[in-house]
C-alpha positions in Angstrom: 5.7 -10.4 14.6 4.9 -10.9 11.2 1.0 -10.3 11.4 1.7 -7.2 13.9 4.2 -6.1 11.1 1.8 -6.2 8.2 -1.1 -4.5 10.3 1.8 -1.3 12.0 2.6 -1.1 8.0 -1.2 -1.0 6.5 -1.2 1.8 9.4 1.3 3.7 8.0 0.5 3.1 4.3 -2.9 4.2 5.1 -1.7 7.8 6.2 0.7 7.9 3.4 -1.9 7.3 0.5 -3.7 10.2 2.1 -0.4 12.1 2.4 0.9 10.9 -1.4 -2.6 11.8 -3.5 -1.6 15.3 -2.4 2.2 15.1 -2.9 4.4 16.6 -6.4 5.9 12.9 -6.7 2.7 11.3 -7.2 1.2 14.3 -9.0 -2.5 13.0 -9.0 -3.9 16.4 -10.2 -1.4 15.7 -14.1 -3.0 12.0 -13.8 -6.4 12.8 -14.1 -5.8 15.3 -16.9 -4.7 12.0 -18.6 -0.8 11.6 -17.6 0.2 7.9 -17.5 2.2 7.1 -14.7 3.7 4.2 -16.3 7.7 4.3 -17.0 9.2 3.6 -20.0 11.0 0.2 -18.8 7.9 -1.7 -18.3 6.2 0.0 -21.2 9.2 -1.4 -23.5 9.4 -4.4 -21.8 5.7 -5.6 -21.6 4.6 -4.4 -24.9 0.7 -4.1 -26.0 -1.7 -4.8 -23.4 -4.6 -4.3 -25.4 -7.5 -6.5 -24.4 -5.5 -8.3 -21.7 -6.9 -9.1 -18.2 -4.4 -7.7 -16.1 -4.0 -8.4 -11.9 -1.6 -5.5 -10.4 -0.6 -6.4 -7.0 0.0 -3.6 -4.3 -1.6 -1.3 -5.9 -1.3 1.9 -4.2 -3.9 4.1 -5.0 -4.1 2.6 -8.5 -2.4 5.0 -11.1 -0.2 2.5 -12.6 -3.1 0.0 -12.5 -5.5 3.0 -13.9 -2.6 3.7 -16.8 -2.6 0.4 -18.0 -6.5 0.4 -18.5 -5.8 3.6 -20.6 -3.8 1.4 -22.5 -6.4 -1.2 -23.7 -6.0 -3.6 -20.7 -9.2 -5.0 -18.4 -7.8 -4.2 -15.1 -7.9 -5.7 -11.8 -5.8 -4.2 -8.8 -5.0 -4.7 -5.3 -3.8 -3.5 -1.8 -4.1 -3.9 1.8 -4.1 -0.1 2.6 -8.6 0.8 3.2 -7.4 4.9 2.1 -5.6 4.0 -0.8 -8.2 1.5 -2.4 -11.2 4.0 -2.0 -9.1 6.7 -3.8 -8.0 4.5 -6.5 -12.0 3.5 -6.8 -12.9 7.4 -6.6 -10.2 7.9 -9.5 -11.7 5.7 -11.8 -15.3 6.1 -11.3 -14.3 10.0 -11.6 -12.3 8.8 -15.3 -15.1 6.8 -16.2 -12.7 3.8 -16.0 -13.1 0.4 -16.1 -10.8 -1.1 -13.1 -12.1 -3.1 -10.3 -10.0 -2.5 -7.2 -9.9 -5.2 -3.9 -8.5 -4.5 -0.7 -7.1 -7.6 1.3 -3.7 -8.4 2.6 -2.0 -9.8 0.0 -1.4 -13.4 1.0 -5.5 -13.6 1.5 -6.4 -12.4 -1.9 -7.3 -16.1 -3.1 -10.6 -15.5 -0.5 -11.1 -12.6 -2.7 -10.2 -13.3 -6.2 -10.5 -16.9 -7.8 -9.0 -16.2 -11.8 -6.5 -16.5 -14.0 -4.7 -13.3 -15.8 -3.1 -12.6 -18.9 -0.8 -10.5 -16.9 0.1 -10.4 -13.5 2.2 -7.0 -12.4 4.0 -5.5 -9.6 6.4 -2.7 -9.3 8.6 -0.4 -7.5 9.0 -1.0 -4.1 6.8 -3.8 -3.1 9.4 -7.0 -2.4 10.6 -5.4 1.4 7.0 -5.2 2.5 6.2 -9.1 2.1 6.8 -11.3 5.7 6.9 -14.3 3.8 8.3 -14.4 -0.2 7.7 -17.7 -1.1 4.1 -17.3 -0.3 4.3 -14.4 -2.5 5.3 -16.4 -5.3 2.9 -18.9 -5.0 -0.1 -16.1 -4.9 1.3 -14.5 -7.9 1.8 -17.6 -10.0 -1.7 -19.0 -9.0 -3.0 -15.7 -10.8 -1.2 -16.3 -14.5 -2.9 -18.1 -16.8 -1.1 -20.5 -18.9 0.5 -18.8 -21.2 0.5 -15.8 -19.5 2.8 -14.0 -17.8 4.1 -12.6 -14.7 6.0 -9.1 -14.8 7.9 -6.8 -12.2 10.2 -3.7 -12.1 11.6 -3.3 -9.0 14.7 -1.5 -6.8 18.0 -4.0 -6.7 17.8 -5.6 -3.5 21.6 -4.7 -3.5 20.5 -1.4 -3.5 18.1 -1.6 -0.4 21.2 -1.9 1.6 22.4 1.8 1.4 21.6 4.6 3.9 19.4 6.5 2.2 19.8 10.0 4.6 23.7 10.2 3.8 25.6 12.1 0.8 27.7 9.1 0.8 27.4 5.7 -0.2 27.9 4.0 2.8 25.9 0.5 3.7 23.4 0.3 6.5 21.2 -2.1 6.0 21.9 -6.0 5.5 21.6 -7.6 1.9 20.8 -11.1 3.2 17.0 -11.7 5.1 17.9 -11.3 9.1 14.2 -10.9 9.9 12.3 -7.6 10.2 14.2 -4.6 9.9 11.9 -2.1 12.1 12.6 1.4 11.8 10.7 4.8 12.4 9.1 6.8 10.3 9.1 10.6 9.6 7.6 11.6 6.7 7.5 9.2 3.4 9.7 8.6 0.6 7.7 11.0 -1.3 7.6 13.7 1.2 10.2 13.4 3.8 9.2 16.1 6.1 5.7 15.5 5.9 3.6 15.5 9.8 3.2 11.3 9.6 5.0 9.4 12.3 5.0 5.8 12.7 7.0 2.4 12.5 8.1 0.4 9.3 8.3 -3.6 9.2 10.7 -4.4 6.2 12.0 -7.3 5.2 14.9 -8.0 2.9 15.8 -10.5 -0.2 18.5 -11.2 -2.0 17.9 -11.2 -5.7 18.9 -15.0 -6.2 16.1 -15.8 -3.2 13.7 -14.1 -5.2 14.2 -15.5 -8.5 14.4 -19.0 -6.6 10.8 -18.3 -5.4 8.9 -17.6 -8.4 10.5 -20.5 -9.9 9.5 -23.1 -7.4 6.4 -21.4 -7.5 5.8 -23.0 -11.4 6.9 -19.7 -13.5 9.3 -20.1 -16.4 12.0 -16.8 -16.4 12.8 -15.4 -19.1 14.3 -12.8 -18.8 16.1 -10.5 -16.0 17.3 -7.1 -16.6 19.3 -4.8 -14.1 19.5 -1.2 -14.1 22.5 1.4 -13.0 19.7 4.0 -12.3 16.6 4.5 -10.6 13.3 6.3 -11.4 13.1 8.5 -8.6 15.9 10.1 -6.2 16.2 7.5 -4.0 19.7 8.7 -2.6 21.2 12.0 -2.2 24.3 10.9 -3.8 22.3 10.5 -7.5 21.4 12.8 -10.0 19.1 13.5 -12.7 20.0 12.5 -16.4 18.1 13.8 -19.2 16.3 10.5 -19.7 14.6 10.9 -16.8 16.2 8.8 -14.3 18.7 9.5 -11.2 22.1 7.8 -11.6 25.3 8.2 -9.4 26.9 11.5 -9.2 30.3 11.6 -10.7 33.3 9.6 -9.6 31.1 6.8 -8.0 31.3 3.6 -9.9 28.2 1.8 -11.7 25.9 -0.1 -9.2 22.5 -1.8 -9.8 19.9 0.2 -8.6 16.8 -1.6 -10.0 16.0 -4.7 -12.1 13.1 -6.3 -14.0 12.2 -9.7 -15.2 9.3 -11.5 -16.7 7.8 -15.2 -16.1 6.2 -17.1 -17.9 3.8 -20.0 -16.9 3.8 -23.2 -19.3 
């Protein structure tokens, strides 16, 4: 189940990066005029990249990967999806870039890739695609130098338990791992009427699983962050602040919505 998962997803992800390089959430037209796509949490909280080697797992079609080589860094990215790769190569070699990009399921990237990073990151939306976390772990600690370091900003698990088509906050979705949640899909989370139909394979963590993972994979934490907001309207019930991000509409109590934290190998 776990291999037909991954290979229905890379499927679907391949129709979507087609789908997103087109869409207003993505808006790939502003990034090549020399928008970086980076938020200001992980710009805050990983500070200067400037001549770092830096690994970016699940790329997408490499604008986050692409904005941190604008920023000084020698950048490596990754991703299973075939479309999404060969646009974030396009990109670069259009931006006169330096970024070399591999495409490979994640958990066979050490056939691909045998090095050490200053930085390994990852962000926004990757954990509920992985069959196996642990594994996960391990591949992303085997890529931090010592020394370096390992950073993520991600949605709260808690959060991945809402149902994200109602007005209300009302749980669907199971916090704890019960195997693959398999759903259909219409659309994509950046265009949700878009003509792409197919079948998700999720999976689901709990935030204490996850922070038990990287540490039995060798990593040092040192710090974790949580969020009451998220960087894109997730849920109907949120709303736009003036900082940017979507927080709950009035009269519904705090939650946390996304987190970040950084590792550290010794």
């Amino acid at each position: 189940m776990e291999a037909e998962g991954m290979q229905a997803n890379r499927g679907l992800w391949d129709e979507w990066a087609k789908l997103h390089v087109h869409s207003e959430m993505y808006a790939h037209e502003s990034f090549l005029r020399g928008r970086n796509s980076l938020n200001p949490l992980e710009l805050s909280e990983m500070g200067s990249v400037q001549g770092k080697r830096l690994l970016h797992l699940q790329c997408h079609f490499g604008h986050d990967t692409l904005s941190w080589a604008r920023l000084g860094a020698e950048v490596t990215g990754m991703d299973f999806s075939h479309e999404a790769i060969n646009i974030a190569r396009q990109t670069a070699d259009g931006l006169d870039l330096p970024a070399r990009f591999i495409c490979c399921n994640l958990y066979d990237l050490p056939q691909h890739l045998d090095e050490t990073f200053d930085v390994v990151f990852t962000s926004y939306g990757v954990l509920t695609w992985l069959p196996d976390l642990r594994a996960w772990a391990r591949i992303a600690a085997r890529y931090v130098k010592p020394g370096g370091s390992f950073y993520m900003a991600e949605f709260h698990p808690f959060s991945m338990v809402f149902n994200d088509e109602s007005e209300q906050v009302e749980q669907r979705y199971a916090y704890f791992n019960e195997g693959a949640i398999v759903l259909p899909a219409q659309g994509s989370y950046a265009d949700r009427e878009a003509d792409v139909h197919g079948v998700t394979h999720e999976w689901a963590y709990p935030l204490g699983e996850v922070l038990t993972a990287l540490i039995d994979a060798g990593l040092r934490i040192q710090f974790v962050h949580e969020f009451p907001y998220t960087c894109y309207q997730a849920f109907p019930w949120l709303e736009q602040h003036p900082d940017g991000n979507y927080y709950p509409k009035a009269g519904i109590p705090s939650l946390p919505l996304m987190f970040s934290l950084k590792c550290v190998k010794d």
